[in-house]
Structure formats: structure tokens, C-alpha cells
C-alpha positions as CSV (number, residue, x, y, z in Angstrom):
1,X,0.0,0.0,0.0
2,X,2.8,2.4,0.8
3,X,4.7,1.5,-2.3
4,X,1.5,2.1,-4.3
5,X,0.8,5.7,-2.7
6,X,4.2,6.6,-3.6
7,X,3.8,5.4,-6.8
8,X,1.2,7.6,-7.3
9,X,2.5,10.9,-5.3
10,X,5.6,10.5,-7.9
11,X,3.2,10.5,-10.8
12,X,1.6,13.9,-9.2
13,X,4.9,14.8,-9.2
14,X,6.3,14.1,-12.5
15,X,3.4,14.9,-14.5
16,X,3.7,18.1,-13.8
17,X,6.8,19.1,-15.4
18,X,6.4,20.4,-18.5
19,X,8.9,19.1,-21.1
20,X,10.5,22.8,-21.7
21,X,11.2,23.3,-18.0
22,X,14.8,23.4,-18.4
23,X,14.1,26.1,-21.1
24,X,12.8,28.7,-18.7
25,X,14.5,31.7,-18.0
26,X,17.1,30.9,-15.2
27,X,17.5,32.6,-11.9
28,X,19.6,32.7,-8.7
29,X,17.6,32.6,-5.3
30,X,18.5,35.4,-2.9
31,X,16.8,34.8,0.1
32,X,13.1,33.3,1.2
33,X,10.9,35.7,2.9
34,X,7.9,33.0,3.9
35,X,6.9,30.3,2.9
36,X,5.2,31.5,-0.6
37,X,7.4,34.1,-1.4
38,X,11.3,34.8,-2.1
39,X,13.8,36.9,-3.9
40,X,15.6,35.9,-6.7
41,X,18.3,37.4,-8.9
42,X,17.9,37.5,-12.8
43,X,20.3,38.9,-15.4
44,X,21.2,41.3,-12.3
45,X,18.1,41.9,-11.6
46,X,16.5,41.4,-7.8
47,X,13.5,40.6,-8.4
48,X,10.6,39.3,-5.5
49,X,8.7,36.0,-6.6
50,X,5.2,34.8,-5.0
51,X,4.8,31.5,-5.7
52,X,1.8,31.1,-8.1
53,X,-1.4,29.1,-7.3
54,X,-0.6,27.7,-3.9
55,X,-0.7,29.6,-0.6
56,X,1.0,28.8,2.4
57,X,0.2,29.5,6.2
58,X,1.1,33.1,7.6
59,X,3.4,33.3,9.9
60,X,1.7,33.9,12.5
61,X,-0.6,30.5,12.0
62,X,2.1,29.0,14.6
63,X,4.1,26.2,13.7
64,X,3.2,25.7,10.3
65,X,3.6,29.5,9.1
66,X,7.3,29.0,10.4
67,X,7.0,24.9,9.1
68,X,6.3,26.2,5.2
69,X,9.4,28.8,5.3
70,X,11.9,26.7,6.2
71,X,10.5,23.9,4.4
72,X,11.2,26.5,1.0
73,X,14.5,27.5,2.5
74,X,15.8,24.1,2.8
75,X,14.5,23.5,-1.3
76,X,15.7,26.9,-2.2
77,X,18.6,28.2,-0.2
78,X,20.8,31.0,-1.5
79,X,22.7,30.7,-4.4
80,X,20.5,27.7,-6.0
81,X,19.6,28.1,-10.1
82,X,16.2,27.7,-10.3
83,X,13.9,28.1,-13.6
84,X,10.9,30.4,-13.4
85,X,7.8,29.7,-15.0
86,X,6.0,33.6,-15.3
87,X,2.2,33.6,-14.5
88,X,1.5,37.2,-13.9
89,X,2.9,40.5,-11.3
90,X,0.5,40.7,-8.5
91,X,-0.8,44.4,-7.6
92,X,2.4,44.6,-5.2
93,X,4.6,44.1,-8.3
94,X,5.8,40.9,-7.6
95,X,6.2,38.3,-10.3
96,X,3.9,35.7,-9.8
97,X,5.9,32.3,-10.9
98,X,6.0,28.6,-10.5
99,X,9.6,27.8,-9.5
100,X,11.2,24.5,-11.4
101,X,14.3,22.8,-9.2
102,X,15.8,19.9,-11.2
103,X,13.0,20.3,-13.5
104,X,10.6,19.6,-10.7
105,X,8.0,22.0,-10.0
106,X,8.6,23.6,-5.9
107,X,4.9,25.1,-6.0
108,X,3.5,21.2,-6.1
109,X,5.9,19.6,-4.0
110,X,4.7,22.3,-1.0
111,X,1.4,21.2,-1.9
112,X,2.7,17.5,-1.9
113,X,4.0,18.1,1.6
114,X,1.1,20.1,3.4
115,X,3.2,22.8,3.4
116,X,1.4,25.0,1.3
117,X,-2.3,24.7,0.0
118,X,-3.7,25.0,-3.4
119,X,-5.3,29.0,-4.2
120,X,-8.6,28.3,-5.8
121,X,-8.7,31.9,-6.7
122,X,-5.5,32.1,-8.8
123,X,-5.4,28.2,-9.9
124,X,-5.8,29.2,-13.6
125,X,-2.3,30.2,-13.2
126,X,-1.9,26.7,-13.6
127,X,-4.3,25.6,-15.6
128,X,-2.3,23.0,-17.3
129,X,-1.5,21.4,-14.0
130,X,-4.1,22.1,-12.1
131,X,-5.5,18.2,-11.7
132,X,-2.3,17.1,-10.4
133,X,-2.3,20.6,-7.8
134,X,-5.8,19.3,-7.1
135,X,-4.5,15.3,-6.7
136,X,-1.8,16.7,-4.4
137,X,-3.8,18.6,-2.2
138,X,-5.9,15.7,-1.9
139,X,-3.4,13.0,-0.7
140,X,-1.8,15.6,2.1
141,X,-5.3,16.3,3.1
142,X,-5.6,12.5,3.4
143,X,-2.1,11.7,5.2
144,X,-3.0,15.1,7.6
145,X,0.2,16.2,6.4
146,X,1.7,19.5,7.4
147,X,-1.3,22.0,7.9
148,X,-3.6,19.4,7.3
149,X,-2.4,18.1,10.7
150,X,-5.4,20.0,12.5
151,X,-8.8,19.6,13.5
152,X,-10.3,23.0,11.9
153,X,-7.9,24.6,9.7
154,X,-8.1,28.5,9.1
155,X,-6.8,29.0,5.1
156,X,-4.2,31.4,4.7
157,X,-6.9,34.0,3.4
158,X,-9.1,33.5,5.9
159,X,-6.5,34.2,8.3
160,X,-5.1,37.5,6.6
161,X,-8.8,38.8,6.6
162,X,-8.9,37.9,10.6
163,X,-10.4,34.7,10.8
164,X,-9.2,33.1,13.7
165,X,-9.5,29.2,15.0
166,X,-12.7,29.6,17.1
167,X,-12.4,27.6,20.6
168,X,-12.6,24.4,21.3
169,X,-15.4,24.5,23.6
170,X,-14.9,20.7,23.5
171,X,-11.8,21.0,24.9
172,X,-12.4,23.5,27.8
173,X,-15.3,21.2,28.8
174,X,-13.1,18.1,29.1
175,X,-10.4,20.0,30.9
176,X,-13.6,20.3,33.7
177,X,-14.1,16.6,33.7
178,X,-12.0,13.5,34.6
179,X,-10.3,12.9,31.0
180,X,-7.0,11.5,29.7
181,X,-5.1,14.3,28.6
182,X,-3.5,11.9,26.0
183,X,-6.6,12.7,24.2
184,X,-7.6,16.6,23.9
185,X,-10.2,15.9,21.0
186,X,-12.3,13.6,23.2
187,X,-13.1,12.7,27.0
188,X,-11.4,9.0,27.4
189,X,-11.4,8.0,31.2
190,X,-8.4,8.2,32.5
191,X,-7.0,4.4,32.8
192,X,-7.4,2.1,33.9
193,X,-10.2,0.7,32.9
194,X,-9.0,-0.6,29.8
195,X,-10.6,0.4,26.5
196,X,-10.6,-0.5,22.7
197,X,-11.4,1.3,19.9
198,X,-14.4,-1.1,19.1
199,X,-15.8,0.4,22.7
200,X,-15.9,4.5,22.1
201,X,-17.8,6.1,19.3
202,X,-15.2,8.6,18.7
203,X,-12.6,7.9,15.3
204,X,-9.5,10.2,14.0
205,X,-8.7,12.3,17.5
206,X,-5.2,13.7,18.0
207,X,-2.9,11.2,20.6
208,X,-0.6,12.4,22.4
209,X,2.0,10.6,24.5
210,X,2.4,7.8,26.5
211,X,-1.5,7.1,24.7
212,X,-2.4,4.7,28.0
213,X,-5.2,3.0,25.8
214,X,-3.3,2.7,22.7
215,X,-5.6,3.8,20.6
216,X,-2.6,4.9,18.6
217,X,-1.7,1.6,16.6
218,X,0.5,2.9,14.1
219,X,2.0,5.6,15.9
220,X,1.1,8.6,13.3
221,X,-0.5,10.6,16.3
222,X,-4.2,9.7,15.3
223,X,-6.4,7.3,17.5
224,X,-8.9,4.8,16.2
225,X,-8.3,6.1,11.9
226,X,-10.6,2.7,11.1
């Protein structure tokens, strides 16, 4: 099974390289500002680039703000030739681009990763690509990769326009009853007694360590998936 899902993230992947990406206009990266946008130097140029049709989290949507701009830092750091695919200059004058590394595009490999989600609003950008954006999306959604990783996640441009996480009423309410911290989504009785999956109602809660039930079979920090 996890042969096959990597079989088919690598076809995401690969399919969306177009065959001229090595014939794009070349570029040296300067630095990384977040996670969606950097500066790049072309022909002597400096030039700001925001990555075209994905998103990534703000900043301030703490860890995975910070999570997305190292994650770009690490693919781009400075000095690295990258090839730019132009899509448009936004109304801050940036050049809206899709960024090829090793003929791999770094827009879909964010999305790939959960560190950056697709921009419905600006997918035409990528209108050749956009069923593999869409595919990749899909899978990290599925794996609760990166900012998928969360129980109510605020997008990017909900979050600029003030949208905040609202509160987990759920939460505060167990924190007033006897409940297993191990499990924040849910109240579980502390143990003993000894439970099963097969015996709560509850399925796909956040775990946290030492999990006294072990709800947590395959250790990816989600209790009772099936």
C-alpha cells in the first residue's frame, strides 16, 4: 500500500513538469521571505517572486507558518539556479511564478507536503496542472500532512482577513471533567479501565503521548483512523 501511494504521489509529481522546464529563464535565489514568497536574482536583476497558485500558512498560524518557510528555505537556499515559470505580477509588483528545481516544479511539491495549499482563486495560473495541484492537495489532506495536521484549519486567506481558530469549547469542557489528557479531541477516562477502539464512538482524534489505551496503533498521532 505504501509503495503504491508513492507510486502515485511520484506521478503527481512528474506529471507536472512540462517538457520545456529546463528552457525557462534561469534565476539565482537570494533569500526566502515565507513560505510563498522569495527573492531571486535575474540577469542582475532582484527581483521578489510569489509562488503562483498555492498559498502557504502566515506566519503567525504558529508552527506551520514558520514549518512552510523553512521547508522553502531548505529546497531553495541561496545561491541555487532555479527556472521560473512567469504567471503574472500581482498588484504589489511581484512576479507571480511557478519555480522549477531539477526540472521539478517547488509550488507542487509544498502542496505534496502540506506545506502550502492549493489558491482556488489564482489556480488558472496553472491551468495546465491544475488536476495534479488538485490530486496533491488531496493526498496531504488524506495523510493530515503538514497544515492538514489539524482539526479546523483557518486557510491562509481567511486568516489574513482575521479569521481566527474559534475555541474548542470541547476541549475547555473536558479539561472540567476527569479525562485522559493523552486525548484533547475527546473525553477518554483516565486508565485504567481498559478500552478499545471497538468500545468509544469517537474515530480520528489527536494522541498524544504515553497514549495509555493505545488507541494509537500505528503511531502517526491519530487514535482509532478505522
Amino acid at each position: 500500500m505504501i509503495k503504491l501511494v508513492t507510486s502515485i504521489l511520484l506521478v503527481v509529481l512528474s506529471a507536472s513538469i512540462p517538457t520545456s522546464a529546463q528552457n525557462l529563464p534561469t534565476a539565482t535565489v537570494v533569500s526566502v521571505g515565507d513560505g510563498d514568497t522569495l527573492r531571486v536574482n535575474q540577469r542582475g536583476q532582484s527581483i521578489t517572486v510569489r509562488l503562483g497558485c498555492v498559498d502557504s500558512p502566515e506566519i503567525g498560524q504558529n508552527p506551520y507558518g514558520q514549518q512552510a518557510r523553512d521547508r522553502l528555505q531548505q529546497l531553495l537556499p541561496k545561491g541555487k539556479t532555479v527556472n521560473l515559470r512567469r504567471i503574472d505580477t500581482d498588484r504589489y509588483g511581484r512576479t507571480v511564478a511557478e519555480i522549477y528545481l531539477n526540472n521539478k516544479s517547488v509550488n507542487l511539491t509544498l502542496v505534496a507536503e502540506g506545506k502550502a495549499v492549493v489558491y482556488p482563486q489564482y489556480l488558472n495560473g496553472c491551468a495546465a496542472t491544475k488536476n495534479q495541484f488538485l490530486a496533491a492537495e488531496a493526498n496531504a489532506k488524506k495523510k493530515r500532512l503538514g497544515f492538514w495536521n489539524q482539526n479546523n484549519p483557518v486557510m491562509p486567506w481567511d486568516f489574513r482577513a482575521g479569521k481566527r481558530p474559534s475555541t474548542n469549547t470541547q476541549s475547555t469542557a473536558n479539561n472540567n471533567k476527569k479525562c485522559d489528557p493523552s486525548y484533547p479531541d475527546v473525553c477518554i477516562p483516565p486508565a485504567p479501565p481498559d478500552l478499545d477502539c471497538g468500545q468509544i464512538s469517537q474515530r480520528r482524534f489527536r494522541v498524544i503521548p504515553p497514549d495509555p489505551h493505545h488507541f494509537d496503533s500505528d503511531g502517526d498521532g491519530i487514535g482509532c483512523e478505522r
